[in-house]
C-alpha positions as CSV (number, residue, x, y, z in Angstrom):
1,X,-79.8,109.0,-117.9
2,X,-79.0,109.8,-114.3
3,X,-77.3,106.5,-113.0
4,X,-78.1,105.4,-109.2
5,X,-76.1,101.7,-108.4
6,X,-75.9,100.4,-104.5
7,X,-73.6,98.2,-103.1
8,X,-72.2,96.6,-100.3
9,X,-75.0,94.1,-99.1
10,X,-74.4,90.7,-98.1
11,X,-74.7,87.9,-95.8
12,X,-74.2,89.2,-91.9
13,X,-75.2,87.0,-88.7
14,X,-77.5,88.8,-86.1
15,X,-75.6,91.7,-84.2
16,X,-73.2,92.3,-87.3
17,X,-72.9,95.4,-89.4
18,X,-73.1,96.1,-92.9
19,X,-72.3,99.6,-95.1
20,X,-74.1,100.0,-98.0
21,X,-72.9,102.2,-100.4
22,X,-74.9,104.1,-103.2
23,X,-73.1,106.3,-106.2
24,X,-74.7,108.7,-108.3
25,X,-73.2,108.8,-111.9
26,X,-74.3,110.3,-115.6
27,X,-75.5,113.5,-113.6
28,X,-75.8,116.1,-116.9
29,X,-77.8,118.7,-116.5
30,X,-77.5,119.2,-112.4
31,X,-75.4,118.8,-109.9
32,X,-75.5,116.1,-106.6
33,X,-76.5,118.6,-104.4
34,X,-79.9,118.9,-106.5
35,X,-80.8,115.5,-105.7
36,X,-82.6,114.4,-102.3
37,X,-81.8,111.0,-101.3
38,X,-83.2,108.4,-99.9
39,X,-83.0,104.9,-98.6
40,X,-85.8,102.4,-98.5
41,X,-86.0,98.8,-98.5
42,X,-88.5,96.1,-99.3
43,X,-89.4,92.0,-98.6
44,X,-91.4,90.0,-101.3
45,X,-94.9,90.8,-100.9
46,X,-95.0,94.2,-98.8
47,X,-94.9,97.6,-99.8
48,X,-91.5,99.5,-100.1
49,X,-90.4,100.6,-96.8
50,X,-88.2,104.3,-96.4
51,X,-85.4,104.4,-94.3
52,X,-84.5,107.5,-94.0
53,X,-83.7,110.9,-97.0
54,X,-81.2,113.5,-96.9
55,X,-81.1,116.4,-98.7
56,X,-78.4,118.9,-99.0
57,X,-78.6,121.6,-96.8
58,X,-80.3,119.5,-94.2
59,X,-80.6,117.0,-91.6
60,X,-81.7,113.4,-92.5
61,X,-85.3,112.6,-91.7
62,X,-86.7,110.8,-88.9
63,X,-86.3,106.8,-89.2
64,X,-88.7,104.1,-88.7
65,X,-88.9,102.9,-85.6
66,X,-87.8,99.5,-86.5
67,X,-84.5,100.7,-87.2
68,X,-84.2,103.9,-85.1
69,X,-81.0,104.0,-83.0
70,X,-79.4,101.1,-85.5
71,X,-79.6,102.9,-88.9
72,X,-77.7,106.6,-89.9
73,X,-77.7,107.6,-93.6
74,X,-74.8,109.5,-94.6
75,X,-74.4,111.8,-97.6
76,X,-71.3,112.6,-99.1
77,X,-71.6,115.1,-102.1
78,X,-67.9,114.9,-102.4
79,X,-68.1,111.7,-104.1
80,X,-72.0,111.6,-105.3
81,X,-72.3,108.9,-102.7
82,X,-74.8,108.3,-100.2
83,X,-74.4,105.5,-97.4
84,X,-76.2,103.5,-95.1
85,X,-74.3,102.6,-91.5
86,X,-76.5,99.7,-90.7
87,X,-75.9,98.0,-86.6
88,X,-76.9,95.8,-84.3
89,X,-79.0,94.0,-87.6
90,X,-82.1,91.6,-86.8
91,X,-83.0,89.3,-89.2
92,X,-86.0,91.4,-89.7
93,X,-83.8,93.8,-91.7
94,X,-83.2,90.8,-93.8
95,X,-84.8,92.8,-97.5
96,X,-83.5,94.3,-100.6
97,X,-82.1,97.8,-99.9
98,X,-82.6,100.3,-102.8
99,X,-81.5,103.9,-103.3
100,X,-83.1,106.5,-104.9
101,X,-82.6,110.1,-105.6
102,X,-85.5,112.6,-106.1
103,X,-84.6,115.7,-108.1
104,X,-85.4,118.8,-106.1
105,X,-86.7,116.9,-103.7
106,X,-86.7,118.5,-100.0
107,X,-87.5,115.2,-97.6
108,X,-90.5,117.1,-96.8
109,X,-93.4,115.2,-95.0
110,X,-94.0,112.4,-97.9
111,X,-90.4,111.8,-98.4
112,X,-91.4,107.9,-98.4
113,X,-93.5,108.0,-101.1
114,X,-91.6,106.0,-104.4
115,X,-93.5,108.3,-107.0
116,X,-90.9,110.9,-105.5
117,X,-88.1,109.9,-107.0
118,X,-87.1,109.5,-110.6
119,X,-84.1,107.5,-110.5
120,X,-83.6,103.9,-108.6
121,X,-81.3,101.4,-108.5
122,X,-81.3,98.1,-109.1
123,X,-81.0,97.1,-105.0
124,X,-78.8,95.2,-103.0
125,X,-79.6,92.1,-100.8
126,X,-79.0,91.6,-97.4
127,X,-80.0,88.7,-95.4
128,X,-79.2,88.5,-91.6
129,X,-78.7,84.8,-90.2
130,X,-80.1,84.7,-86.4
């Protein structure tokens, strides 16, 4: 069973910057590259938000406006890793982060939708202190 596990979130005041860090592990039957991923993040009681996919060949997707400018996912096949620069944080980017890779996927034009993607991990908090 493909194995997606995030880290690096944390406590960060207002203006800070965090790194989150997702590895890809248990991959048996294809290869990183195969795999579109994707950032997204949610708050108790709304809907899981997307950050931002990459696939590989390709350009990440477009971000939400509420973190455009601030946010840059980063893949690195390398190491099965995919990253999430995160700047200038608000506390409205105060949620659980999860990643989540989507076999085949292409980041077409419904890359936000969760039923995409087959593997998730467990998420990683971060909470921004104004």
């Amino acid at each position: 069973q493909v194995q997606v596990v995030e880290s690096g979130g944390g406590l960060v005041q207002a203006g800070g910057s965090l790194r989150l860090s997702c590895t890809v592990s248990r991959l048996t039957t294809a290869n990183f590259a195969s795999y579109a991923m994707a950032w997204f993040r949610q708050v108790p009681g709304k809907e899981r938000e997307g950050i931002s996919c990459v696939r590989w060949p390709g350009r990440p997707t477009d971000r939400p406006d509420s973190v455009k400018g601030r946010f840059t996912i980063v893949r690195d096949n390398a190491n099965n890793a995919v990253y999430l620069q995160m700047d200038s944080l608000k506390p409205e980017d105060t949620a659980t982060y999860y990643c989540a890779a989507n076999f085949g996927g292409l980041c077409g034009a419904l890359w936000y939708a969760t039923y995409q993607y087959q593997h998730w991990g467990q998420g990683t908090q971060v909470t921004v202190s104004s």
